[in-house]
C-alpha positions in Angstrom: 102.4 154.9 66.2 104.9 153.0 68.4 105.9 149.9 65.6 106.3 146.8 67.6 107.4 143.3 66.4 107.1 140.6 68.5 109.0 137.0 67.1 108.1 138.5 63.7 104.6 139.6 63.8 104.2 143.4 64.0 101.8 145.5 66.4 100.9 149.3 66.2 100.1 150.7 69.7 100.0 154.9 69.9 102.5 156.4 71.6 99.9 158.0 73.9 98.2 154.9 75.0 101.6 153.0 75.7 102.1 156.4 77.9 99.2 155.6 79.8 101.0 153.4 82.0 104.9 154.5 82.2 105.8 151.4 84.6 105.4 149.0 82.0 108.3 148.3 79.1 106.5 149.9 76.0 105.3 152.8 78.6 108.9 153.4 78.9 109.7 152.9 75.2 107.1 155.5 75.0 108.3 157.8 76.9 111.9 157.4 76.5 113.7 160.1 74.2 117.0 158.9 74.8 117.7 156.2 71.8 120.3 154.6 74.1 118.0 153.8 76.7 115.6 152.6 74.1 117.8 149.8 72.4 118.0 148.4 76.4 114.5 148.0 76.9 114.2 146.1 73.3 116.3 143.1 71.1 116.8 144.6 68.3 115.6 148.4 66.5 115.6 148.7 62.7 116.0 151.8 61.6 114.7 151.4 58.1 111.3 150.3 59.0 111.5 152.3 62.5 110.7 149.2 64.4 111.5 147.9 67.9 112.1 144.1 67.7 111.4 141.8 70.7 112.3 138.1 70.5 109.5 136.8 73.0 105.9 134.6 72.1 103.9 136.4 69.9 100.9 134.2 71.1 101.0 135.4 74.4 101.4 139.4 73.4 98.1 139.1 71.6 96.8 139.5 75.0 99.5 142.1 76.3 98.4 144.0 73.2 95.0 143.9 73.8 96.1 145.2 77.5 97.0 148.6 76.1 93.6 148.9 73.9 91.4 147.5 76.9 93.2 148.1 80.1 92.3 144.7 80.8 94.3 141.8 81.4 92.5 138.7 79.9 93.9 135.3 81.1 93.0 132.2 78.7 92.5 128.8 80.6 94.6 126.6 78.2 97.9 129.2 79.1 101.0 127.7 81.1 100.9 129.6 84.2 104.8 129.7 84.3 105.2 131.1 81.0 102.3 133.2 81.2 103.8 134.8 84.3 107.2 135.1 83.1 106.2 136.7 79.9 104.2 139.4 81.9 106.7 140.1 84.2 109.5 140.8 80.9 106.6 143.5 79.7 106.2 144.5 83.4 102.8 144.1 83.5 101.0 143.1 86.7 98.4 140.5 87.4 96.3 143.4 89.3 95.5 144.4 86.0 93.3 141.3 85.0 89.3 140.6 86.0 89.1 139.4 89.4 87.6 135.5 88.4 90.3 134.8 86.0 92.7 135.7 88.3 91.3 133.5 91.4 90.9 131.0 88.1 94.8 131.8 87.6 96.1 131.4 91.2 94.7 128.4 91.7 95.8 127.0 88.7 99.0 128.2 89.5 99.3 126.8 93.0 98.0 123.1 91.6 101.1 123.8 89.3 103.6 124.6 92.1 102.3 121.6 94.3 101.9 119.4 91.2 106.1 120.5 90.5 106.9 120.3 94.4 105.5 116.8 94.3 107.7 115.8 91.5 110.5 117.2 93.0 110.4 115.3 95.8 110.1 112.2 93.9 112.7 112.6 91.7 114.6 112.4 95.6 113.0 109.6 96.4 114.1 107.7 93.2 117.0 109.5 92.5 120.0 106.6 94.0 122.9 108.0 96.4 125.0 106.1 94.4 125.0 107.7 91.4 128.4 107.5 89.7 129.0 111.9 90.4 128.4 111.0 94.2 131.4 108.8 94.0 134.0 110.9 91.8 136.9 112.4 94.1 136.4 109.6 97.3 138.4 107.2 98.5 138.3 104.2 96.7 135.3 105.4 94.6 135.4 103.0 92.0 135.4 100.2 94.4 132.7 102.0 97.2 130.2 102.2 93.4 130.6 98.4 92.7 129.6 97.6 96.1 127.1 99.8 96.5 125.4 99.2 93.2 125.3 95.1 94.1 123.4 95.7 97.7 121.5 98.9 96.9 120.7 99.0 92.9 119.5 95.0 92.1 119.0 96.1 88.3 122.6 96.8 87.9 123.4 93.1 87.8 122.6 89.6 88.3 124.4 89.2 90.9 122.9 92.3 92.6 119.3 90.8 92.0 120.7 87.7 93.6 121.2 89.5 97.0 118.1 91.7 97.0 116.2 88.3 96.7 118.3 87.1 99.4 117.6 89.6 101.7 113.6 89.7 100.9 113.9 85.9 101.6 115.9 86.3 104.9 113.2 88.9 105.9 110.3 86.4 105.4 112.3 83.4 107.3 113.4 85.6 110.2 109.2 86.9 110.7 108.4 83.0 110.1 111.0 82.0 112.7 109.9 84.7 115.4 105.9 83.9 114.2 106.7 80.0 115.2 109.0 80.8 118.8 105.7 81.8 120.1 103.8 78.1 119.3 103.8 75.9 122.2 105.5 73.2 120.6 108.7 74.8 119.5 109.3 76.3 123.3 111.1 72.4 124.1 114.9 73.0 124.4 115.2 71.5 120.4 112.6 73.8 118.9 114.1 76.9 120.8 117.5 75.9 119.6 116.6 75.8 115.7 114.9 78.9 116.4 117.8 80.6 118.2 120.3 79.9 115.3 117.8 80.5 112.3 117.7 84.0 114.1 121.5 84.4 114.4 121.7 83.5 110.5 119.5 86.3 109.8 120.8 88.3 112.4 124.5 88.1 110.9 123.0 88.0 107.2 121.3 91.6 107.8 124.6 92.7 110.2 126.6 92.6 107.2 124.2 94.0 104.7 124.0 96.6 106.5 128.0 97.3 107.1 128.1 97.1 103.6 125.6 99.8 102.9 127.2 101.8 105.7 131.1 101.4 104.2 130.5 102.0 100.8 127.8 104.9 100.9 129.1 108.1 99.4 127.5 110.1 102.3 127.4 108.9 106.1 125.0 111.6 106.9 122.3 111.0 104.3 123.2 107.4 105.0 122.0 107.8 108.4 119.1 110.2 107.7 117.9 107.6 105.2 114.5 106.2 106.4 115.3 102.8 104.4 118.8 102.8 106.6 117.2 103.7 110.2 114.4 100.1 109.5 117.8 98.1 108.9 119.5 99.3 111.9 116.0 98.8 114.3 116.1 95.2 112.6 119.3 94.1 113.7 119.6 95.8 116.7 116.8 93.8 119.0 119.1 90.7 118.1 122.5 92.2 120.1 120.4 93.9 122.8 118.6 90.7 123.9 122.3 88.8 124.1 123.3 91.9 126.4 120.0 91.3 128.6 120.5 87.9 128.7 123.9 88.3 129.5 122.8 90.9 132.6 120.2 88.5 133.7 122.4 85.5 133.7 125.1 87.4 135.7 122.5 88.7 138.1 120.7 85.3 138.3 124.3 83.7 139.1 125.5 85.8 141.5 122.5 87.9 143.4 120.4 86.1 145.3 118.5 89.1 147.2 115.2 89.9 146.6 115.4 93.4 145.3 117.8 91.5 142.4 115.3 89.1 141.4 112.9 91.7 140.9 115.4 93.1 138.4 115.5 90.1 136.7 112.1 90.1 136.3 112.0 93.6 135.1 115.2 92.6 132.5 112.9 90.0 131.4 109.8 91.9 130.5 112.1 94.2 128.6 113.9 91.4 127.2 110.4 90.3 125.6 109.4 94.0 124.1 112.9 93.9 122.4 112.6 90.8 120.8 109.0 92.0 119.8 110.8 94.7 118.0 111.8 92.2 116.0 108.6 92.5 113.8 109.7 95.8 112.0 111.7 93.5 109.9 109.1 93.3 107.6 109.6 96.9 106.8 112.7 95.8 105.2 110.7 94.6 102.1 109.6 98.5 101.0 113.3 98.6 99.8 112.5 96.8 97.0 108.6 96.8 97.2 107.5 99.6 94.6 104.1 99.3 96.1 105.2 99.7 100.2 107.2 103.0 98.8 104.7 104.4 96.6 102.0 103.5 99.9 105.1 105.9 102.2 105.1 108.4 99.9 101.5 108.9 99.7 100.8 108.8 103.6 104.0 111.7 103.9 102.1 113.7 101.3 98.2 113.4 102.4 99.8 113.5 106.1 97.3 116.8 106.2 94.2 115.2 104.8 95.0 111.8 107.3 95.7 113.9 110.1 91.8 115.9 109.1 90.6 112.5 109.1 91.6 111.5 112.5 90.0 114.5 113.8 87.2 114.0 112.5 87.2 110.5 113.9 87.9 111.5 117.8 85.1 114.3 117.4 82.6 111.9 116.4 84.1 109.4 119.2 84.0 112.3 121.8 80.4 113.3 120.8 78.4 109.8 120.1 79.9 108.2 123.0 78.9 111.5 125.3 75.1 110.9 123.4 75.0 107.3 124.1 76.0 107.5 127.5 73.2 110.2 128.0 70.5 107.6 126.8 71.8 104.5 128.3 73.5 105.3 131.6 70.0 104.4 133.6 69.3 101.0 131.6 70.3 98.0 134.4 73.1 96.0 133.3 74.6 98.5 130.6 77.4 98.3 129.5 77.5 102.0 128.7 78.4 103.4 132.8 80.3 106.2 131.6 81.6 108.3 128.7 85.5 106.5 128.4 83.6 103.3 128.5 81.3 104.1 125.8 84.5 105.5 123.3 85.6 101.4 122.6 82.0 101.1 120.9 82.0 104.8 119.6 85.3 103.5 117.6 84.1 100.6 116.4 80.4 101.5 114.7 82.6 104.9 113.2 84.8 102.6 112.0 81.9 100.3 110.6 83.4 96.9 112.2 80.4 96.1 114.3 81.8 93.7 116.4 78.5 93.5 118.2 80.4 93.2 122.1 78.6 96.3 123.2 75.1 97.0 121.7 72.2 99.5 123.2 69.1 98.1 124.7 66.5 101.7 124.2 65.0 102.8 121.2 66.8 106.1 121.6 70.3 104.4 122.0 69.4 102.7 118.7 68.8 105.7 116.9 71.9 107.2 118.2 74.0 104.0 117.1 72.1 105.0 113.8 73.7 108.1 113.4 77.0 107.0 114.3 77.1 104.4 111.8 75.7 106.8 108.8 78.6 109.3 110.1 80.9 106.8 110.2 80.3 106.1 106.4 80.0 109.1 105.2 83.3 109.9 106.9 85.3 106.9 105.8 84.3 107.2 102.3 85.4 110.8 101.7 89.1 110.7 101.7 89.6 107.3 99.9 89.2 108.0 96.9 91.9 111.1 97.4 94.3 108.7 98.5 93.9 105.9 96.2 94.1 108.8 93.2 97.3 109.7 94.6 98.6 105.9 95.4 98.0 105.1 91.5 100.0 108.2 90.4 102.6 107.7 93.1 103.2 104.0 91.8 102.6 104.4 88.1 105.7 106.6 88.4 107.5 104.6 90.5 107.3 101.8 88.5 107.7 103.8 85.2 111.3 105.0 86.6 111.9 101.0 87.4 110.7 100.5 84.0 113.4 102.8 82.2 116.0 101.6 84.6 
């Protein structure tokens, strides 16, 4: 008998059934004759007692043990998978060797493991800061480049820090209020427009400077820049220096071209001139920075991008194929509405999306039992991956707030 001890428990396997298969670590100790080779394949060998000692789980042998009697690998469902793999792999025993449902059991277990551990990874990334203190060690003015970036990125480092990140939520809110109120009727007089041109300067300069701050005290200009928080603060300040450079161009060109062709121009700066201070809106993407719920909500649409992505497919196949049936059973009805297949997709959309806004309706008895079926679909389709995605929102922001929490 082949004396085995494993973390102090001993095991008895026959030299002639650990034989049976020579690939595996006790096969070779089996089969082995030179004592050399022998001590590499185990801890520890006592000569005394004549046995081979093993420092690994003696939990997890029983079922390597029962392996050798068997020839069957059981796999218990209350086993880590990493450990369970790893210890298998030091007694070089494959997973081939196990019955085929606990291994399809075992893989998936294992791959819920590997996402679950990918997914933790990446936010650990998301919540790890750039500033850390070891990002700062070794650069110029380090100490000083920490200090700044602590009071405009980290607001639980200070008061003052706190100060500025309610600053800059509030600056968000007044520049979407001032841009919300530019388009009332009332404030377009030359006194309303004035307020609302230097409110937006304030916040224009207030955001500038935030930002240059970020920028000159960030231990890394490249992750600075890949930074999705970083790209929003550039896209909100950059509508404000691009319309003065418009205006600019369409003052010069008003002043000093009076040709047709250049008044056209003018007219085409000026429609441009009004998408860029549109652009203005993604301000209010600023407040994820600090907005534990807006972040966990990003996270969560990055990692159910494949179940959203499903989703939308389903959507257009059930716009493509209940706007093809309606048109089928309405085209001939005098008056419709429904003349061809594009038109019919606007209602299509809306009774999948169960709005109902009631603008286009079907007049037959056939068109009302298609509209039937596209409602039913469209609720059977909206409720299936909500509650995946609210599961995943609540873990996503319980984390998220427990790492605020313990900071």
């Amino acid at each position: 008998l082949l004396n085995i001890n494993v973390g102090g428990k001993l095991f008895q396997i026959a030299y002639s059934v650990a034989a049976q298969y020579p690939i595996t670590r006790l096969g070779k100790l089996a089969l082995y004759t030179d004592p050399m080779k022998k001590l590499q394949l185990c801890d520890d060998y006592s000569v005394q007692k004549n046995e081979y000692f093993f420092d690994r789980d003696p939990s997890i042998f029983h079922y390597i043990f029962h392996f050798y009697r068997s020839g069957v690998l059981w796999i218990m469902d209350e086993m880590c998978p990493s450990n369970f793999v790893e210890e298998i792999e030091y007694w070089g025993i494959h997973l081939k060797y196990s019955q085929r449902c606990c291994r399809i059991l075992f893989e998936e277990k294992q791959d819920e493991l590997s996402e679950y551990l990918k997914i933790q990874k990446e936010l650990e990334a998301e919540l790890e800061p750039m500033g850390s203190a070891e990002h700062f060690e070794g650069k110029f003015l380090g100490r000083f480049r920490k200090s700044v970036w602590n009071l405009i990125e980290n607001p639980y480092s200070s008061v003052p820090a706190k100060i500025i990140a309610v600053m800059s939520s509030f600056f968000v809110l007044i520049s979407i209020v001032g841009m919300t109120l530019s388009t009332v009727e009332e404030m377009k007089h030359k006194t309303g427009k004035m307020w609302m041109e230097q409110l937006e300067m304030i916040c224009a300069i207030f955001f500038t400077s935030e930002y240059l701050m970020r920028l000159i005290s960030s231990s890394s200009f490249k992750k600075f820049l890949r930074a999705a928080f970083n790209a929003v603060d550039l896209v909100a300040i950059l509508p404000f220096y691009i319309q003065i450079l418009f205006e600019n161009l369409d003052q010069g060109d008003a002043l000093y071209h009076e040709e047709l062709d250049k008044v056209e121009s003018v007219s085409k700066l000026g429609k441009v001139l009004k998408l860029i201070k549109l652009m203005r809106i993604f301000r209010i993407l600023k407040l994820a920075r600090h907005s534990t719920g807006l972040r966990a909500f990003g996270f969560t649409m990055r990692q159910c991008y494949q179940q959203v992505c499903c989703l939308l497919l389903f959507i257009a196949m059930g716009v493509f194929t209940f706007s093809a049936l309606m048109h089928s059973v309405e085209h001939d009805v005098p008056g419709t509405n429904f003349t061809s297949i594009p038109d019919a997709w606007w209602w299509a959309a809306v009774s999948l999306s169960t709005v109902g806004y009631g603008d286009t309706v079907p007049d037959t008895v056939l068109g009302r039992i298609v509209a039937f079926g596209c409602i039913s679909f469209g609720i059977i389709l909206n409720g299936m991956p909500i509650s995946i995605l609210y599961n995943k929102f609540s873990d996503y922001y319980a984390k998220l707030k427990a790492h605020e929490d313990e900071t």
